[in-house]
C-alpha positions, 0 to 999 in steps of 0.5 A, a space after each residue: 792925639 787923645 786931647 781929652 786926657 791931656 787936659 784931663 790928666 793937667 798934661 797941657 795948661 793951656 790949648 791953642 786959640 786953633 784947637 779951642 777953636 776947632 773943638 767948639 766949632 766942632 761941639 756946636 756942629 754935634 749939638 746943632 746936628 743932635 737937636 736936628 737943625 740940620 735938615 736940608 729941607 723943612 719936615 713934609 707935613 
């Protein structure tokens, strides 16, 4: 499944609510973890 170039490409109109869902779950869970907010234990001084 190459989602991008179905909607890029206007193949698919409209996503299901599960697959925008999961692909903003999954774009903040990047961006959290690029900016470094997911560090198990706060940064040792």
């Amino acid at each position: 499944m190459n989602l991008r170039n179905d909607v890029c490409h206007g193949l698919v109109d409209t996503l299901p609510k599960h697959r925008v869902a999961l692909i903003l779950q999954a774009s903040l869970y990047l961006l959290n973890h690029a900016h470094g907010h997911l560090s198990p234990a706060p940064p040792t001084p």
